[in-house]
C-alpha positions, -999 to 999 in steps of 0.1 A, spaced: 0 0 0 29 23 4 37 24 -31 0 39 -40 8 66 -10 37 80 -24 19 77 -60 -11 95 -46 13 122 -29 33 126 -65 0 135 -82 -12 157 -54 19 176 -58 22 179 -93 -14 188 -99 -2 219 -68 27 231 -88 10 225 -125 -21 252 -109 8 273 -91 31 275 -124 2 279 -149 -26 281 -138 -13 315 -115 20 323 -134 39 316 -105 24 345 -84 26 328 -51 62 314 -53 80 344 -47 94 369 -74 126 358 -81 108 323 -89 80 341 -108 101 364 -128 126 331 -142 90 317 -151 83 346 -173 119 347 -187 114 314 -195 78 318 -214 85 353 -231 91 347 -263 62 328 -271 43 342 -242 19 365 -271 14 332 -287 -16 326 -265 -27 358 -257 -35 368 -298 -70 363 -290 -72 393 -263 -50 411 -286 -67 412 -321 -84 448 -307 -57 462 -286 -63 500 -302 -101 494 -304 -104 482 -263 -74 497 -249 -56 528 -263 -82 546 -276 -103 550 -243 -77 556 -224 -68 585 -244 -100 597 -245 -99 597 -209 -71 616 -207 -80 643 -234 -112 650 -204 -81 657 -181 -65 677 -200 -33 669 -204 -10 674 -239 15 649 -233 8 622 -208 32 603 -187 21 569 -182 33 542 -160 27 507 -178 25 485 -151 34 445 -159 38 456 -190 47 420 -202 58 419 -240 45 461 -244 10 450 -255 -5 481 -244 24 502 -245 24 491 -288 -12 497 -289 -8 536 -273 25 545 -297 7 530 -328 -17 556 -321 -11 591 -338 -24 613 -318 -7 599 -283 23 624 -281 34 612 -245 60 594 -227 58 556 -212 76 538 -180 71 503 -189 77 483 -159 80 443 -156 93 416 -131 110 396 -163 136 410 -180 127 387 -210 94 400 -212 106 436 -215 134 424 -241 102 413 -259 86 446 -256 122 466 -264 119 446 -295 79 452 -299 84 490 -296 118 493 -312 110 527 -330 95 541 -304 125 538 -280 128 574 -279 97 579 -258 99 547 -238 118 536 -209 118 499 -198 123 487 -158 126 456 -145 111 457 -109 108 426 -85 87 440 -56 69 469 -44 69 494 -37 72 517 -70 106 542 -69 82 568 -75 72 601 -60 36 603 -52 14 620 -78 43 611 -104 22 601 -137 -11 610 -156 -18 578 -161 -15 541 -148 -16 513 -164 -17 474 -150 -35 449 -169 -44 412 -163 -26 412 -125 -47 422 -100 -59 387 -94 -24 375 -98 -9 396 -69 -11 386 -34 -24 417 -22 -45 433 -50 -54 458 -25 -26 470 -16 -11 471 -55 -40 496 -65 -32 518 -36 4 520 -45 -3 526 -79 -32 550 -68 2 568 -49 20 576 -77 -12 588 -99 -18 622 -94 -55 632 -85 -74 636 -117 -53 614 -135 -65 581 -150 -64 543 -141 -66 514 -162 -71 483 -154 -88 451 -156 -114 423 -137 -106 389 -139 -142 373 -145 -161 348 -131 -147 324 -164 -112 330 -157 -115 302 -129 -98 319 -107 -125 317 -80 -104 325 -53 -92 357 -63 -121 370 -86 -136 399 -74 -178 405 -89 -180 437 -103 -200 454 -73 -171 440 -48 -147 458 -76 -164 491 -73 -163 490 -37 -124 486 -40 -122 511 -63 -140 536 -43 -119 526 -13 -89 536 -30 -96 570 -40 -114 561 -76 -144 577 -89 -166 576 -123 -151 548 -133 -164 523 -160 -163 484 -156 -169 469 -189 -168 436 -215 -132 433 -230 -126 397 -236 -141 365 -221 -115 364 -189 -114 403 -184 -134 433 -179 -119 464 -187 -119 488 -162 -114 530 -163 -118 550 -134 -103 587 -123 -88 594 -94 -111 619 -71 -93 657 -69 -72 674 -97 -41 686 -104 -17 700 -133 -7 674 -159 26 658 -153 37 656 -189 63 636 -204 95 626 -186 126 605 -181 126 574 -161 157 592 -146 133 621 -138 109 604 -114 131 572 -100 142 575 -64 173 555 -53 162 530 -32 195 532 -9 186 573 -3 154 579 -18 167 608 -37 160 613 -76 200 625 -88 210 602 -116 237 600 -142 241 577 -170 278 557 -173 287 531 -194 264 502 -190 247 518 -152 226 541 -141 245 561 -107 234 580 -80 249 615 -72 237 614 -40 248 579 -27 269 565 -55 246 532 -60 248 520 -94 216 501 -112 227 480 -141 215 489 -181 214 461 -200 228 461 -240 188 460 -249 185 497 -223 168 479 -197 172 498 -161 171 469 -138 162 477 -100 
């Protein structure tokens, strides 16, 4: 009998890690785990997401910016938040009349290779970082926009994701994001759309929109209460604090990214991704 035990065990545990790896992406073994996962998967990771991204413009970019035009703003800095392979961050750039500036920001560094080589001629108005953990190196009210699509449910805190991203959005500015649905099958973590607007309201958010987008996500748009002056287009080395000091003093050197203030040095890889 102790032969079928162990057997029984096995599967047990390979059915655990098979939900765990795929089924969650790997978002409750840690972030250095999580992140090789999606090193490992990024270059055929948009393989099976073409579905959800036959209408990118149509879904995505184009309410967003017409969001934004209500804000006003002429030139919008927006934080893409797991930005994966740039899906969104493509979708805005392809569109002619978005003249602003993006962070892209990702826990894998071969996602954002896939989305340095997505958004190759935009480069000049795009800066990629590959962050691990919370919370963001940004200033509070830093960007006109944030961005974070198809995470929420993954994170282990969703709640405390939106209000760090509802930190660095500056009252006024706009939030896009996304409900995992009831078909996801992510009971667990799926939130009904009443229980969204109540988080949503919680953190600050108001007129927002919860709406269809594809089968296993609602698209979501919602403003943050107050107002403000636009934030406009900037650097990644504009708005980054130094997490040793917490001041924003950089200088580019070969290969690195430096701190005036404290001398730490962030690596740049060959592709120009700022890795924290």
């Amino acid at each position: 009998m102790s032969w079928i035990l162990v057997v029984a065990i096995l599967i047990v545990i390979g059915f655990i890690l098979d939900r765990e790896i795929y089924f969650y992406e790997g978002a409750h073994l840690g972030p250095r785990v999580q992140s090789w996962l999606y090193d490992r998967w990024s270059r055929k990771y948009d393989e099976g997401k073409r579905e959800s991204q036959l209408r990118d413009r149509e879904m995505l970019a184009q309410p967003l910016l017409s969001a934004l035009k209500a804000t006003p703003v002429q030139e919008p800095f927006i934080l893409d938040f797991a930005t994966g392979t740039g899906r969104l961050s493509h979708a805005l750039m392809s569109q002619a009349d978005f003249k602003g500036r993006i962070i892209a920001v990702d826990i894998s560094q071969g996602m954002l290779e896939q989305a340095n080589e997505k958004l190759s001629s935009h480069r000049d108005r795009i800066d990629f970082l590959r962050l691990l953990t919370f919370p963001l190196p940004f200033p509070d009210h830093s960007f006109d926009a944030v961005c974070c699509l198809e995470v929420l449910e993954l994170l282990p805190d969703a709640n405390a994701a939106l209000r760090e991203m509802t930190r660095v959005l500056r009252p006024g500015g706009i939030l896009l994001t996304s409900r995992g649905t009831e078909e996801s099958g992510r009971k667990a973590k799926v939130k009904s759309k009443p229980e969204f607007g109540l988080l949503l309201t919680k953190n600050d958010f108001a007129n927002f929109q919860i709406a269809p987008w594809w089968k296993l996500f609602d698209r979501v748009i919602a403003m943050k209460n107050g107002s403000s002056e636009p934030v406009g287009a900037r650097k990644l080395s504009e708005v980054m604090r130094c997490s040793a000091c917490g001041h924003i003093d950089w200088e580019q050197e070969a290969g690195a990214l430096k701190c005036q203030k404290c001398g730490k040095e962030l690596p740049i890889t060959k592709e120009g991704i700022l890795l924290d």
